[in-house]
Every structure is written in structure tokens, then in C-alpha cells.
N, C-alpha and C positions, 0 to 999 in steps of 0.2 A: 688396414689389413696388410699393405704391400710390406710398411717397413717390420711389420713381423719376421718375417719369411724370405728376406732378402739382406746385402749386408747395404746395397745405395740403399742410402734417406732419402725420403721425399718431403719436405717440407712445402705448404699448398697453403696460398696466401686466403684468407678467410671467404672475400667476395665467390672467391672460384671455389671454396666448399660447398656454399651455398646454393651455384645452380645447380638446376636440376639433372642429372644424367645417369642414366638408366643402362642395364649391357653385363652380359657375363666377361669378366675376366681372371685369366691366372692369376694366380696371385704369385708366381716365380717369373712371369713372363713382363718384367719390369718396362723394356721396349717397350712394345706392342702400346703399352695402357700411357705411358709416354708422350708418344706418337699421337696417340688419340686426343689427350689431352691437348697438346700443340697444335692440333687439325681445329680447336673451338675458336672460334673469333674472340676476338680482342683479350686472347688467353697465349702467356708468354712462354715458356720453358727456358730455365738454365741449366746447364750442367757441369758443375764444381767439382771434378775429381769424383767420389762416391756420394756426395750432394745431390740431389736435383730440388731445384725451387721453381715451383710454380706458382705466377703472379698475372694477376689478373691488370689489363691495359683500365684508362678511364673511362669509356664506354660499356664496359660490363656491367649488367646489371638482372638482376632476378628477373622474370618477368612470371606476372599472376594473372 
């Protein structure tokens, strides 16, 4: 939804697609959801100019 609505890409490496995370967000207020993102353990952010990539560290994992 983000890169809809916005002109930064987000690119969001598969593992960190995958957990689970719940929360109303803007969808113009790219920060914010960012930030929150970067606040999840062993969850990375970069940011490349209008890029951001997020990548999940090797301790990440689903939990059921």
C-alpha cells in the first residue's frame, strides 16, 4: 500500500513480510511506519536515497 501513495520504494525482504504485525497506519506518513518497522528485532532498515529496504537479521523467524 505504501509504495502506492508515495514516491520512496519500500522494498521488505520476504521473512519480515511474513511476521505477523498488526496497527493502523497512513499510508502518506512513510516515517512513522519506517520507524516502526526498525523498532522490530532482528529487523534492519536502509535507506538509499528514495529506496528503503528492509531485511530481516538471521534470528528472525515466524513464530506459531
Amino acid at each position: 500500500g505504501f509504495n502506492r501513495y508515495n514516491v520512496l520504494r519500500i522494498s521488505v525482504d520476504p521473512r519480515v513480510g511474513a511476521l505477523p504485525i498488526s496497527g493502523l497506519f497512513d499510508a502518506h506518513d512513510v516515517p512513522t511506519f519506517i520507524a516502526f518497522l526498525g523498532s522490530l528485532p532482528n529487523v534492519k532498515v536502509e535507506e538509499h536515497g528514495q529506496r528503503i529496504l528492509v531485511s530481516a537479521g538471521r534470528q528472525t523467524r515466524q513464530h506459531r
